[in-house]
N, C-alpha and C positions, 0 to 999 in steps of 0.2 A: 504494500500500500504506500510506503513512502518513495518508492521509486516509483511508481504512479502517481503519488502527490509532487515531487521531485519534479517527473518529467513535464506535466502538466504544465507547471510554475516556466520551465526554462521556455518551451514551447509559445505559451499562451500568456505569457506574464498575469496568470490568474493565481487565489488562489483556490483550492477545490474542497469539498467534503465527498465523501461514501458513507454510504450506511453498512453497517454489519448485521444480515438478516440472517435469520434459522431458519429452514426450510422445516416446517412441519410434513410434509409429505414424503419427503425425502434423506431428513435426518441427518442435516451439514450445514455447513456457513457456505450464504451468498455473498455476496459484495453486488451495490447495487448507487448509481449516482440518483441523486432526488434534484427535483427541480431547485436552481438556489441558482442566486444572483451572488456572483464573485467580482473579486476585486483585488488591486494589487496588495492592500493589506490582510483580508479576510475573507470568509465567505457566511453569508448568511441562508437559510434557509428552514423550511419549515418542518420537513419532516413527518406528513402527514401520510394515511397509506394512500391515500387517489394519487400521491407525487408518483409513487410507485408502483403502477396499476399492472405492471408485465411480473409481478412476483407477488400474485392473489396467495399462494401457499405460506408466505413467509411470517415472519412474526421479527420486527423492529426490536433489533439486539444490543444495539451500540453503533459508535458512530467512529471514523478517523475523518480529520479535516487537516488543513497545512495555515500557517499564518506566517508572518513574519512577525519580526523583533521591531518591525517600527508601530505595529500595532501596541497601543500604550498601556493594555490594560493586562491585570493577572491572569496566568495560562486558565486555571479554573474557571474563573470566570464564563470561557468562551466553551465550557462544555453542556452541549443542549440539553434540553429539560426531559430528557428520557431513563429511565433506572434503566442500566448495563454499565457496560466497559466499556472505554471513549479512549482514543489514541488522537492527541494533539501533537501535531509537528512545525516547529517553527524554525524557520527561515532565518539562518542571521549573517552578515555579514564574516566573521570570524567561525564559528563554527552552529553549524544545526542541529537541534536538540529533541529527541521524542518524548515525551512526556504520556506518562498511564494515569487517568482515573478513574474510578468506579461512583457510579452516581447511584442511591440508594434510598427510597423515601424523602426526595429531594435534598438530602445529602450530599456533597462531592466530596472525595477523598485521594489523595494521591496515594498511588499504590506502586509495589515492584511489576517490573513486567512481566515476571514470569506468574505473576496474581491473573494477570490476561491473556497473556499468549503462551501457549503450548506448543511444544516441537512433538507433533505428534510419531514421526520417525525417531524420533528419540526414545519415548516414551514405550512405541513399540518395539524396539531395540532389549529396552530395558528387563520389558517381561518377558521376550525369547530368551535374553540369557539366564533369566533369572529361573524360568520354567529347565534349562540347558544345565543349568548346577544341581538343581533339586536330581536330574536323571544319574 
């Protein structure tokens, strides 16, 4: 996602959101852009499901968007009013920084990244050797 937020920005000098949907019928993570008005500092957007009408299965999970450093206000701040995992990425001159929160009963919280992202190759690694020792 951040090389998609990344490439987006160098391309289009915008910047972008995705949503992170479940697929209930299917039983995984979609990625999916919603209608939102971007800009060179931020992106706004609503988030509603009719933004999303091509993914009727899914259920609104969390969100990644990209900002930059000239946008003036706290990274929390800019994370949308949905309980999940939100992946904010900003832009900076000197270096770029990803930032994890978790929004909970209108709650924000900054969290480690591995609280949201899983290496699922990994994980399944884990349990083949671990299932490979027990034999």
């Amino acid at each position: 996602m951040v090389r998609i937020g990344r490439d987006f920005y160098l391309n289009k000098k915008r910047c972008v959101s995705l949503l992170l949907l479940l697929s209930t019928k299917h039983h995984q993570w979609e990625i999916a852009a919603p209608a939102q008005c971007c800009s060179l500092e931020s992106v706004v957007w609503r988030g509603a499901k009719k933004d999303v009408p091509h993914l009727p299965d899914s259920v609104l999970a969390g969100t990644f968007q990209t900002r930059t450093s000239a946008f003036p206000v706290p990274t929390a701040s800019v994370v949308p009013p949905i309980d999940g995992p939100h992946i904010v990425h900003t832009f900076a001159i000197a270096v770029a920084k990803t930032e994890f929160f978790l929004r909970l009963n209108g709650e924000v919280c900054p969290v480690k990244k591995n609280a949201v992202i899983i290496d699922e190759w990994n994980y399944l690694l884990r349990q083949v050797m671990a299932v490979a020792k027990q034999e």
